[in-house]
PDB file of N, CA, C, O and CB in Angstrom:
ATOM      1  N   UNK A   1       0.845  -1.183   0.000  1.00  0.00           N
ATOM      2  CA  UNK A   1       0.000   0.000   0.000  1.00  0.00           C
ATOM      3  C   UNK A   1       0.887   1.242   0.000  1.00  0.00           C
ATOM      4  O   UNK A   1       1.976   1.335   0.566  1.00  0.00           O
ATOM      5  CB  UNK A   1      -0.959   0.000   1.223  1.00  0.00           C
ATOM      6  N   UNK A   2       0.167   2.339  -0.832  1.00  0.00           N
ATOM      7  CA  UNK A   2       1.285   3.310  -1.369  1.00  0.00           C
ATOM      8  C   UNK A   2       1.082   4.255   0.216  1.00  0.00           C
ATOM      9  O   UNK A   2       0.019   4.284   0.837  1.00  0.00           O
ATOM     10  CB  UNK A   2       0.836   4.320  -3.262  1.00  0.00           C
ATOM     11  N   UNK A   3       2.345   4.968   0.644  1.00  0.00           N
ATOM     12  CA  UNK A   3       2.109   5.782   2.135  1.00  0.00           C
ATOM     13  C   UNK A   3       0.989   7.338   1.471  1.00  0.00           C
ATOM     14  O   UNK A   3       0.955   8.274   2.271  1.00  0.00           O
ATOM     15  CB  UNK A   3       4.248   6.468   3.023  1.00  0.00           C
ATOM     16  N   UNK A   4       0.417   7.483   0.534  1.00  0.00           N
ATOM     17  CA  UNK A   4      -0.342   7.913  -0.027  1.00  0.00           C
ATOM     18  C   UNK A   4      -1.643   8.243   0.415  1.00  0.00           C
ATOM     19  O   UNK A   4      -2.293   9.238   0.737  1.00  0.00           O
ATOM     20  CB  UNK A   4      -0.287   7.357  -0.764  1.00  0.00           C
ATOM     21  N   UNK A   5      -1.761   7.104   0.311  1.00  0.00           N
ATOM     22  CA  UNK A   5      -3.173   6.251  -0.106  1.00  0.00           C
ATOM     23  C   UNK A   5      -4.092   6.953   1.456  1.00  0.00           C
ATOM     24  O   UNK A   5      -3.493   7.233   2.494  1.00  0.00           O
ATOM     25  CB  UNK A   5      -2.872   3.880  -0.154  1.00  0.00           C
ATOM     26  N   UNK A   6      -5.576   7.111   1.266  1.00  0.00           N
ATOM     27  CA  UNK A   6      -5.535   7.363   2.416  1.00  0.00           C
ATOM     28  C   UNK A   6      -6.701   6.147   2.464  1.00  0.00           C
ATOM     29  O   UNK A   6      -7.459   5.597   1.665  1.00  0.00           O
ATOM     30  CB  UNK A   6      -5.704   8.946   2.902  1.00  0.00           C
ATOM     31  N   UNK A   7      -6.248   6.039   4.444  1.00  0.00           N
ATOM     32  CA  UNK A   7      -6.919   5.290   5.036  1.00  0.00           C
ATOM     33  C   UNK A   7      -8.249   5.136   5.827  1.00  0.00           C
ATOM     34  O   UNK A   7      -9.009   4.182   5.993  1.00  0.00           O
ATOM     35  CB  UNK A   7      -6.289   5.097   5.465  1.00  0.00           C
ATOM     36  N   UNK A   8      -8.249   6.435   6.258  1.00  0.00           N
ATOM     37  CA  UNK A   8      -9.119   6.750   7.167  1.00  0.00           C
ATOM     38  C   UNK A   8      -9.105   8.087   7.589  1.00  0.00           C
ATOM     39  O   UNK A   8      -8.440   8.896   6.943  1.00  0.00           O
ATOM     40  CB  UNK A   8      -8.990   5.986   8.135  1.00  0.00           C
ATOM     41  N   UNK A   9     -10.107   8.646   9.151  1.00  0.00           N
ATOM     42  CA  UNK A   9      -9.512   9.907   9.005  1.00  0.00           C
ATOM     43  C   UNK A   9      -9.001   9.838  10.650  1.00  0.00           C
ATOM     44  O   UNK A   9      -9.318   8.860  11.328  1.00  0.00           O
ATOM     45  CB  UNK A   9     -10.654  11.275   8.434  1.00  0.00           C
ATOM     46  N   UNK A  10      -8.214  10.913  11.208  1.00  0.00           N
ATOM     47  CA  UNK A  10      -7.515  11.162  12.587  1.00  0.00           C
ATOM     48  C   UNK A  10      -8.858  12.469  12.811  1.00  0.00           C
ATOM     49  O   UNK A  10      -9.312  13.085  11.847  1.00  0.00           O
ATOM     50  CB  UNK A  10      -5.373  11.769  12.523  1.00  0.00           C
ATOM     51  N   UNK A  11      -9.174  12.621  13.782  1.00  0.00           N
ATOM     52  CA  UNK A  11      -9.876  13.619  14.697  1.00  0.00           C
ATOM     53  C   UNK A  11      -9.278  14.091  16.233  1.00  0.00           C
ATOM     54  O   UNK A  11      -8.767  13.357  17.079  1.00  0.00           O
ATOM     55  CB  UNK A  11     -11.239  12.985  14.927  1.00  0.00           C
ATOM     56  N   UNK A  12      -9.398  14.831  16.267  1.00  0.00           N
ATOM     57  CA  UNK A  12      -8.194  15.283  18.006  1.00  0.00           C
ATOM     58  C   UNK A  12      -9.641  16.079  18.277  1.00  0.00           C
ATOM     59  O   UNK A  12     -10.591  16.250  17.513  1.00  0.00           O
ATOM     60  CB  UNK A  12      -5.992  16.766  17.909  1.00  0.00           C
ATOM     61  N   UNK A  13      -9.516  16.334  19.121  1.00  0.00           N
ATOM     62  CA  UNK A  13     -10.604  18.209  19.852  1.00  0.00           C
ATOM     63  C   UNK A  13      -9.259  18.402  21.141  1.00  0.00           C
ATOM     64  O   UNK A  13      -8.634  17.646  21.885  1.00  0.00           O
ATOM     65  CB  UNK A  13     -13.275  17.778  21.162  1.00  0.00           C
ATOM     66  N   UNK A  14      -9.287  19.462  20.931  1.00  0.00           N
ATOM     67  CA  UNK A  14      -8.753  20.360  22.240  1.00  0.00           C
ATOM     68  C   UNK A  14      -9.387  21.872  22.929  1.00  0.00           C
ATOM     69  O   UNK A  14      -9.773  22.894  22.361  1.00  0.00           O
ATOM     70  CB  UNK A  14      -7.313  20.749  21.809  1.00  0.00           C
ATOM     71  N   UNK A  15      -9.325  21.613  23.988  1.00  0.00           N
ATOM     72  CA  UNK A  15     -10.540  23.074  24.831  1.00  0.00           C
ATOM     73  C   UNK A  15      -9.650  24.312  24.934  1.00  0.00           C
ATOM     74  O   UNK A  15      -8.627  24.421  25.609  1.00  0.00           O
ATOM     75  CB  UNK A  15     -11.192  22.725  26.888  1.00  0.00           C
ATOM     76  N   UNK A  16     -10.178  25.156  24.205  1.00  0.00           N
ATOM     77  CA  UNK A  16      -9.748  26.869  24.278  1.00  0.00           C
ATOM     78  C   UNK A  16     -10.589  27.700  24.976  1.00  0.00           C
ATOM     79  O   UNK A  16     -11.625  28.222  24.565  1.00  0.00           O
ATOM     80  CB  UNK A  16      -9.709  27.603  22.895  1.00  0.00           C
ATOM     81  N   UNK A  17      -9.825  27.833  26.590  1.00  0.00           N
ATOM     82  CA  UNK A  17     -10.217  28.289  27.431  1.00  0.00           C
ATOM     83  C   UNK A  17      -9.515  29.806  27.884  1.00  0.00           C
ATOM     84  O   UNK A  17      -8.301  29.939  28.038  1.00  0.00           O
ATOM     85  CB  UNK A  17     -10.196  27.282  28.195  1.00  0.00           C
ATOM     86  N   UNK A  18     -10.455  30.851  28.055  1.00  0.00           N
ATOM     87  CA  UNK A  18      -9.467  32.127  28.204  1.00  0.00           C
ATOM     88  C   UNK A  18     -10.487  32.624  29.609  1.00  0.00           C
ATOM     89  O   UNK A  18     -11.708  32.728  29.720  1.00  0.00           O
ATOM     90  CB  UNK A  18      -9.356  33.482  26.485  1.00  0.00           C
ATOM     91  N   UNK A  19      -9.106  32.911  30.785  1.00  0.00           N
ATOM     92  CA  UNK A  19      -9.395  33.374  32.167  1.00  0.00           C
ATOM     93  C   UNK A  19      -9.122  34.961  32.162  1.00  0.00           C
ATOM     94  O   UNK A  19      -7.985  35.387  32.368  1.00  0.00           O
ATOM     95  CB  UNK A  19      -8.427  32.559  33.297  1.00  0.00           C
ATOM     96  N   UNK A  20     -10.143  35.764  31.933  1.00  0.00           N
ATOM     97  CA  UNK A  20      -9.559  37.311  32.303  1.00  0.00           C
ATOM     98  C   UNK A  20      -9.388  37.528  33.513  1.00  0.00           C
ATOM     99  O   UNK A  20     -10.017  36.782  34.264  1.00  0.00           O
ATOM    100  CB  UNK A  20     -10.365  38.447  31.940  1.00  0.00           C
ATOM    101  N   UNK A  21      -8.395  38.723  34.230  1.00  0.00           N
ATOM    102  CA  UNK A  21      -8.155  38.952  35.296  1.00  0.00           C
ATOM    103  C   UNK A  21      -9.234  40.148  35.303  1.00  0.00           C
ATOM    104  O   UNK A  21      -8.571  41.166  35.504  1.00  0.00           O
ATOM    105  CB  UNK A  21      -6.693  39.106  35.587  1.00  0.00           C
ATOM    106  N   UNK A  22      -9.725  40.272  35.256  1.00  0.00           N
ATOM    107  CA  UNK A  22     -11.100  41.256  35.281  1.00  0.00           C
ATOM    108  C   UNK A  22     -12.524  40.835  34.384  1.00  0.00           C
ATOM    109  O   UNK A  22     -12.477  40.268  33.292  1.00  0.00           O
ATOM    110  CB  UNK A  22     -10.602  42.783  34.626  1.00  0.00           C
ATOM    111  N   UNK A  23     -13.755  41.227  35.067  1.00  0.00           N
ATOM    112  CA  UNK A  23     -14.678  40.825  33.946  1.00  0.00           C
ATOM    113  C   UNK A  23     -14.666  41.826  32.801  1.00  0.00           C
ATOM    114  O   UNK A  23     -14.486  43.033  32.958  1.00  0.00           O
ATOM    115  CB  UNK A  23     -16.132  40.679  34.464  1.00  0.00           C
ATOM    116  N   UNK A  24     -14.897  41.154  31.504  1.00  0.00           N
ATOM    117  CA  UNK A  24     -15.155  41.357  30.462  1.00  0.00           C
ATOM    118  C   UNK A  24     -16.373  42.205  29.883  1.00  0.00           C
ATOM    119  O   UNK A  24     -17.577  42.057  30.093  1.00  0.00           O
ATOM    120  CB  UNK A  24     -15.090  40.361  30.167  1.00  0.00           C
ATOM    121  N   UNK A  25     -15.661  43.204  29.036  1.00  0.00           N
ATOM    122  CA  UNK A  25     -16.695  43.693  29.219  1.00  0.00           C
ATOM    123  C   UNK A  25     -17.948  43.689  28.440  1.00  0.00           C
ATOM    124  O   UNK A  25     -17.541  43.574  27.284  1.00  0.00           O
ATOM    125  CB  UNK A  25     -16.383  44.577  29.385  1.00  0.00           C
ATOM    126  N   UNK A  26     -19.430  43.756  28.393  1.00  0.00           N
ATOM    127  CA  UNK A  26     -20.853  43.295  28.039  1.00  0.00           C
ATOM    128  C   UNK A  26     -20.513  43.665  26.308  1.00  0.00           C
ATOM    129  O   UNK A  26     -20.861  42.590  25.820  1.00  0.00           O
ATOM    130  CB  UNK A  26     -22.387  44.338  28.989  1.00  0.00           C
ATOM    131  N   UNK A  27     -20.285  44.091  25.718  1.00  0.00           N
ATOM    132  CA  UNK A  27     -19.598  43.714  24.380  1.00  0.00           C
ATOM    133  C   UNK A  27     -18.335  42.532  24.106  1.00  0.00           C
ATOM    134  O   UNK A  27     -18.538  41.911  23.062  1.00  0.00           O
ATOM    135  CB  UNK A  27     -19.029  45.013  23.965  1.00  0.00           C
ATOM    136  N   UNK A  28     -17.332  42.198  24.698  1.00  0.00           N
ATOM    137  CA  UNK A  28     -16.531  41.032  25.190  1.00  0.00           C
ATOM    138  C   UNK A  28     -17.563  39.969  25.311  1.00  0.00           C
ATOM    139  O   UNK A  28     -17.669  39.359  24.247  1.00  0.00           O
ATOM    140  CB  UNK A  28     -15.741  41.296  26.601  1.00  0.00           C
ATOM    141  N   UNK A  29     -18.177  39.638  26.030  1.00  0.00           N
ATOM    142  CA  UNK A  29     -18.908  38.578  26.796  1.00  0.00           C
ATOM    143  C   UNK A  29     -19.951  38.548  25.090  1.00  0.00           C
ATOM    144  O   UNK A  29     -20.063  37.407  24.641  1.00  0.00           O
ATOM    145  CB  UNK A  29     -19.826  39.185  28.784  1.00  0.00           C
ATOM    146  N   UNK A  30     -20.509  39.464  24.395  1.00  0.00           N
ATOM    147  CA  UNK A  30     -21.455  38.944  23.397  1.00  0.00           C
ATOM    148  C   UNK A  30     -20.536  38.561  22.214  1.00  0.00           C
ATOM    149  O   UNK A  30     -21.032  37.887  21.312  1.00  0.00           O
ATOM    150  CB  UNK A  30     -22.625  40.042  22.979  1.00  0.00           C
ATOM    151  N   UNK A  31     -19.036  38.991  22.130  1.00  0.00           N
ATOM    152  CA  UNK A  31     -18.462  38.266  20.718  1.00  0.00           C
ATOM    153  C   UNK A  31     -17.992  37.026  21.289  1.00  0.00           C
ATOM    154  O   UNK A  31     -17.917  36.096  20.486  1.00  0.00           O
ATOM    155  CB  UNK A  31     -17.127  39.103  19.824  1.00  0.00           C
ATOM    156  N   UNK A  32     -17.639  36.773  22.551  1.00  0.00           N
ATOM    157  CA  UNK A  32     -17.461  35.046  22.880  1.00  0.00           C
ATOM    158  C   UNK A  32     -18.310  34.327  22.853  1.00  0.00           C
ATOM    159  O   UNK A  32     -18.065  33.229  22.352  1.00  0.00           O
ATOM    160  CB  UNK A  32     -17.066  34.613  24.010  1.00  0.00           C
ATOM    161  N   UNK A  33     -19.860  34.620  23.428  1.00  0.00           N
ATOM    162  CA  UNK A  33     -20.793  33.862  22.922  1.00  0.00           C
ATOM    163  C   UNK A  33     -20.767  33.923  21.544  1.00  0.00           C
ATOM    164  O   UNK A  33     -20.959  32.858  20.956  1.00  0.00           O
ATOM    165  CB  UNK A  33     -21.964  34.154  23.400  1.00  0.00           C
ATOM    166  N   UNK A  34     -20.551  35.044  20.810  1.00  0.00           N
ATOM    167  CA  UNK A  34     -21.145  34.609  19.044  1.00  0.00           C
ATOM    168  C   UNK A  34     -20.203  34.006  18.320  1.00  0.00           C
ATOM    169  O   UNK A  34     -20.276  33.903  17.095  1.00  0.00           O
ATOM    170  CB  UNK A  34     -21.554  35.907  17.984  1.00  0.00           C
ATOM    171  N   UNK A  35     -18.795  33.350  19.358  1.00  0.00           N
ATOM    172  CA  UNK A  35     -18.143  32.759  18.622  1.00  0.00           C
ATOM    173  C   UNK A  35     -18.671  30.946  19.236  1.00  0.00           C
ATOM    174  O   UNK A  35     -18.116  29.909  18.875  1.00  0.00           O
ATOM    175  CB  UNK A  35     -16.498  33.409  18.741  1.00  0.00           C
ATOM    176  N   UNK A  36     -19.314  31.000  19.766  1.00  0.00           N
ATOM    177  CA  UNK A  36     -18.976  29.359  20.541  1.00  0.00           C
ATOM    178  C   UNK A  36     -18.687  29.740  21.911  1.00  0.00           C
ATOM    179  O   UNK A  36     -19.657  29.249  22.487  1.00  0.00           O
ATOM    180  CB  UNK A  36     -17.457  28.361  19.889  1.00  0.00           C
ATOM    181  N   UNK A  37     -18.132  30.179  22.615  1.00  0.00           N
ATOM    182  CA  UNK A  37     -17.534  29.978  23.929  1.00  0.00           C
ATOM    183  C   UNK A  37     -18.832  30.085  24.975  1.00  0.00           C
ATOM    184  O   UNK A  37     -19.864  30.746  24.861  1.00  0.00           O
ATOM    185  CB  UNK A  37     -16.289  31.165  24.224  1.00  0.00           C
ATOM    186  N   UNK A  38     -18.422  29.245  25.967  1.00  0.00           N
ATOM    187  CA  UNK A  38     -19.800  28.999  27.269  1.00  0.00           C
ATOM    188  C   UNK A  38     -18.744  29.945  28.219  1.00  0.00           C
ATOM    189  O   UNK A  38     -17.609  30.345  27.964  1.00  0.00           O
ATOM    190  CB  UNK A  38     -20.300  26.786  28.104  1.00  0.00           C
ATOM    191  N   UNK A  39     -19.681  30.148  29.531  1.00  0.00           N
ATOM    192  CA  UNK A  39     -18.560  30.545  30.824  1.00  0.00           C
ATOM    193  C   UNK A  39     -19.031  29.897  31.528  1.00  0.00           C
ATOM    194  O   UNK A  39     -20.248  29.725  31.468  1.00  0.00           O
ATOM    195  CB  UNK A  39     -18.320  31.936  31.493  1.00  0.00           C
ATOM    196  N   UNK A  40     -18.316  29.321  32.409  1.00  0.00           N
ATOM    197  CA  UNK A  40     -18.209  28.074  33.856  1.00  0.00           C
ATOM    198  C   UNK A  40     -17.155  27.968  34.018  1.00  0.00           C
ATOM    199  O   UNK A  40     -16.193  27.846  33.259  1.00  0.00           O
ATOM    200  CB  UNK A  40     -18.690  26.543  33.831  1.00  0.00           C
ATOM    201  N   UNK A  41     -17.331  28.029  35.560  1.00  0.00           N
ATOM    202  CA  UNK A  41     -16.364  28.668  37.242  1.00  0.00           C
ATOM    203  C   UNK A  41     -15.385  29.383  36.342  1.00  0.00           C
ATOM    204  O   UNK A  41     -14.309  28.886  36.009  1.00  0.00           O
ATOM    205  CB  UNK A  41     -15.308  27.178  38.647  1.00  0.00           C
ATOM    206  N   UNK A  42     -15.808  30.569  35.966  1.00  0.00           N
ATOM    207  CA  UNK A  42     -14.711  31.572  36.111  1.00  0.00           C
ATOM    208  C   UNK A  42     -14.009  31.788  34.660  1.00  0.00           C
ATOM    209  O   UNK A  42     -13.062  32.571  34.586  1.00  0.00           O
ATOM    210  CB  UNK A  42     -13.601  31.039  37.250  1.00  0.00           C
ATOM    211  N   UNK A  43     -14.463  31.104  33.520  1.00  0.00           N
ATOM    212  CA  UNK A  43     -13.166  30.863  32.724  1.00  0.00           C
ATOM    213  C   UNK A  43     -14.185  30.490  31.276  1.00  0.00           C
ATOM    214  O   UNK A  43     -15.002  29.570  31.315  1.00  0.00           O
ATOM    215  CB  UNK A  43     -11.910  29.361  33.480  1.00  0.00           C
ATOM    216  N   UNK A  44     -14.026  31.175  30.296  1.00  0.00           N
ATOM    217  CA  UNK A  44     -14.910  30.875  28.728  1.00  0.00           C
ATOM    218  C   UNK A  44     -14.157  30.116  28.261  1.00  0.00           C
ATOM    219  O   UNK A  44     -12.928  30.173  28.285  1.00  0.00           O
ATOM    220  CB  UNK A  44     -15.208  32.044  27.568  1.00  0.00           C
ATOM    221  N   UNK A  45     -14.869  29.283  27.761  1.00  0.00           N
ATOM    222  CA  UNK A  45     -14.281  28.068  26.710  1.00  0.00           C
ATOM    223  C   UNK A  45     -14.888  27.360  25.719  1.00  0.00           C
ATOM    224  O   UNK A  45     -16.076  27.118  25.933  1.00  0.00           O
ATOM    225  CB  UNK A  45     -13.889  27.049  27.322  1.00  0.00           C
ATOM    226  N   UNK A  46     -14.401  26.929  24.632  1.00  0.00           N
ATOM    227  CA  UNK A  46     -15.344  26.233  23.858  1.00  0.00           C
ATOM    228  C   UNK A  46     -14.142  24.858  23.239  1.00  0.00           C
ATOM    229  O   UNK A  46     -12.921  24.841  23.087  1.00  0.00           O
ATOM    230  CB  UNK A  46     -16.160  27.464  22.509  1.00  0.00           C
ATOM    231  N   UNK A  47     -15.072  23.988  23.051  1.00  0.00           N
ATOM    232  CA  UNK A  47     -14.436  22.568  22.294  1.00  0.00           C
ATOM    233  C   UNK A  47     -14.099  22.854  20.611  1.00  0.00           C
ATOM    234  O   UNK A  47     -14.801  23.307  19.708  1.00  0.00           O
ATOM    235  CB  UNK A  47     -15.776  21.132  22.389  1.00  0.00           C
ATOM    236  N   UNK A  48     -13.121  22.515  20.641  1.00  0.00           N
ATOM    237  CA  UNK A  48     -12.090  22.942  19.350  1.00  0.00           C
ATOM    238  C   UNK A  48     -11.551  21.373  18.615  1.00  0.00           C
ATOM    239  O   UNK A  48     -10.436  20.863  18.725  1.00  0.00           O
ATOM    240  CB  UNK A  48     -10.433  23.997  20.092  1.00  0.00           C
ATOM    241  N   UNK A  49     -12.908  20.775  17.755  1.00  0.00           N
ATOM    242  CA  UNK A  49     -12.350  19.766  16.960  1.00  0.00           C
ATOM    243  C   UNK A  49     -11.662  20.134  15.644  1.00  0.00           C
ATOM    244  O   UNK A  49     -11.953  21.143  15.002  1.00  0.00           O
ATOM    245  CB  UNK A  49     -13.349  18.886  16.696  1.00  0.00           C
ATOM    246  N   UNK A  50     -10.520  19.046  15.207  1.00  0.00           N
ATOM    247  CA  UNK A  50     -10.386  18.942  14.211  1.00  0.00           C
ATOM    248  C   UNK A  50     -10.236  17.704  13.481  1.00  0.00           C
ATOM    249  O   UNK A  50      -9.958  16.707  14.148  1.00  0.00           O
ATOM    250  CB  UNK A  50      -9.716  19.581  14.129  1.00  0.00           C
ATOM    251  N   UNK A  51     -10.393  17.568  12.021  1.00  0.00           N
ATOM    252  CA  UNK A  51     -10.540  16.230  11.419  1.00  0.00           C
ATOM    253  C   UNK A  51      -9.848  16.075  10.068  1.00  0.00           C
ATOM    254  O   UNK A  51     -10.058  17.003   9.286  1.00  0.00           O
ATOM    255  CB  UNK A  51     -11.997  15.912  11.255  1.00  0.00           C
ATOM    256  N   UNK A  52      -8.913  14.896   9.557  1.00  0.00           N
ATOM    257  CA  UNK A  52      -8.414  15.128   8.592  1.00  0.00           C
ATOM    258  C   UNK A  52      -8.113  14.035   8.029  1.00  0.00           C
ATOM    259  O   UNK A  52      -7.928  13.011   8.687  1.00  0.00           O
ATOM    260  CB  UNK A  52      -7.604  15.856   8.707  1.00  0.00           C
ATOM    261  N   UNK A  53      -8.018  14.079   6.730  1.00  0.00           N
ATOM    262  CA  UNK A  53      -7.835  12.699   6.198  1.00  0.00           C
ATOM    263  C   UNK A  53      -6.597  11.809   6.421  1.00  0.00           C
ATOM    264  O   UNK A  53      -5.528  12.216   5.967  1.00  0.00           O
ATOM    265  CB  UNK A  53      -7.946  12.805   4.875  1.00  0.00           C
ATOM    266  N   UNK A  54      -6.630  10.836   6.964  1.00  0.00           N
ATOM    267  CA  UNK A  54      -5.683   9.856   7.440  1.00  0.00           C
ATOM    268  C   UNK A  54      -4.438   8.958   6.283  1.00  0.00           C
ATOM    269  O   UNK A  54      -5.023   8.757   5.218  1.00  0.00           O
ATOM    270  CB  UNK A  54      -6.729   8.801   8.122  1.00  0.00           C
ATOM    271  N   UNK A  55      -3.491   8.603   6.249  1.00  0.00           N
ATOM    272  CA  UNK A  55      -2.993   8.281   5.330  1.00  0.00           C
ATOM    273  C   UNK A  55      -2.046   7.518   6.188  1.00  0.00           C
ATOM    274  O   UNK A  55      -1.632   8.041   7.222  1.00  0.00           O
ATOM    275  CB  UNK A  55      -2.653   9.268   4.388  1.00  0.00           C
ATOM    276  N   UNK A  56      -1.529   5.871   5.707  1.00  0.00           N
ATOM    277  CA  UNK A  56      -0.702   5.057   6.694  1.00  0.00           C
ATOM    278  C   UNK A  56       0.266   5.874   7.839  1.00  0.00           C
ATOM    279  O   UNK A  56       0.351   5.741   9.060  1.00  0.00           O
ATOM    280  CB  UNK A  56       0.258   4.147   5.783  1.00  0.00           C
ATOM    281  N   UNK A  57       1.002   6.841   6.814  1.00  0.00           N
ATOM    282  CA  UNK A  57       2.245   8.033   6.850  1.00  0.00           C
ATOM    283  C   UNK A  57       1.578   8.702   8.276  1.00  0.00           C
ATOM    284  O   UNK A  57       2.167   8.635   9.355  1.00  0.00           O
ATOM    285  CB  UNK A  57       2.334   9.396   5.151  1.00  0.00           C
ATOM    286  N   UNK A  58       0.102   9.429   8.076  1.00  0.00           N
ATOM    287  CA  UNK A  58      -0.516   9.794   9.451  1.00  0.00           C
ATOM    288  C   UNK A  58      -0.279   9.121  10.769  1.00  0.00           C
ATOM    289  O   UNK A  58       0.278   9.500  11.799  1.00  0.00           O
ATOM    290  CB  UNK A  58      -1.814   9.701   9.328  1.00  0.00           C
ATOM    291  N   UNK A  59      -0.949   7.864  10.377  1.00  0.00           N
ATOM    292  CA  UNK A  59      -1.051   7.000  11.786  1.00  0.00           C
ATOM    293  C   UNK A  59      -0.104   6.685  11.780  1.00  0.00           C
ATOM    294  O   UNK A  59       0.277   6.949  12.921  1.00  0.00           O
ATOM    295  CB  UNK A  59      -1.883   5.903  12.093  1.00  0.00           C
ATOM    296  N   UNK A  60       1.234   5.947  10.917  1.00  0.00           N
ATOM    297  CA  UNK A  60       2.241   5.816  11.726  1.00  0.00           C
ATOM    298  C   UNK A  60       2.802   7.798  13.471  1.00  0.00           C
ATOM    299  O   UNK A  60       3.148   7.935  14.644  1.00  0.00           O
ATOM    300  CB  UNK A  60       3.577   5.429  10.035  1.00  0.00           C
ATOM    301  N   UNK A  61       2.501   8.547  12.370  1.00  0.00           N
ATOM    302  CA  UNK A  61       2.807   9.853  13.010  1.00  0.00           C
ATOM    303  C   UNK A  61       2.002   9.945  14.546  1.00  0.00           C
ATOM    304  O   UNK A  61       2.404  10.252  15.668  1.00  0.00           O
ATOM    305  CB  UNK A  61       2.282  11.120  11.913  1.00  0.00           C
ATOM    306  N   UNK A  62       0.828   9.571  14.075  1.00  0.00           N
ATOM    307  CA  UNK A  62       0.268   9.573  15.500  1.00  0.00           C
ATOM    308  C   UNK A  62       0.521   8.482  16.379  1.00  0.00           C
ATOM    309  O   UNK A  62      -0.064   8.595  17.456  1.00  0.00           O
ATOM    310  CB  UNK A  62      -1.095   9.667  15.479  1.00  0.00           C
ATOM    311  N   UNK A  63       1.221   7.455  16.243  1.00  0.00           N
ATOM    312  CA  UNK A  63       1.770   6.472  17.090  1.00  0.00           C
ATOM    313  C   UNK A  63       2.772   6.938  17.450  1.00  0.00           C
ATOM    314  O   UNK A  63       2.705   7.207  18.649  1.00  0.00           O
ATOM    315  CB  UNK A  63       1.977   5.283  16.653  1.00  0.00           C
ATOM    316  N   UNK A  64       4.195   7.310  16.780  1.00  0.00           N
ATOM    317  CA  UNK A  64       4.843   7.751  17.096  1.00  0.00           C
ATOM    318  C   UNK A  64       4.968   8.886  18.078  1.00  0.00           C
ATOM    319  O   UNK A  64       6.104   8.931  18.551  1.00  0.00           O
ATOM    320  CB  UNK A  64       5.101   7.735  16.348  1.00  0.00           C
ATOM    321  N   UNK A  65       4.281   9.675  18.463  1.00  0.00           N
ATOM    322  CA  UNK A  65       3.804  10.844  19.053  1.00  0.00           C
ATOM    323  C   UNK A  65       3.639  10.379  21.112  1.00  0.00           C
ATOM    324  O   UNK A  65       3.237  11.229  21.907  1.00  0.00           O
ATOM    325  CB  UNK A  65       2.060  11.246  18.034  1.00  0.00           C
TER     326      UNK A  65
END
């Protein structure tokens, strides 16, 4: 099989969380909601997937890792 070829796909998510040292202000707080982001205890965040087509060459990479 050519290291080409694809196999499948890899998906990760990682959480992008931002803590201000002051509250934010009521314009702040409406472009994080209109991007995705929630707030809980203290700190906005939202789940950050990504997905991509897999190729042997990949998964060897993600084993290796």
């Amino acid at each position: 099989m050519s290291n080409d070829q694809t196999i499948g796909v890899v998906q990760t998510s990682y959480t992008v969380a931002i803590t201000f040292s002051e509250r934010p202000t009521d314009e702040m707080r409406q472009r994080l909601k209109a991007a995705g982001f929630q707030f809980d205890r203290g700190r906005w965040f939202k789940n950050q997937p990504d997905s991509r087509m897999a190729t042997a060459e990949t998964v060897e990479q993600v084993l290796a890792a």
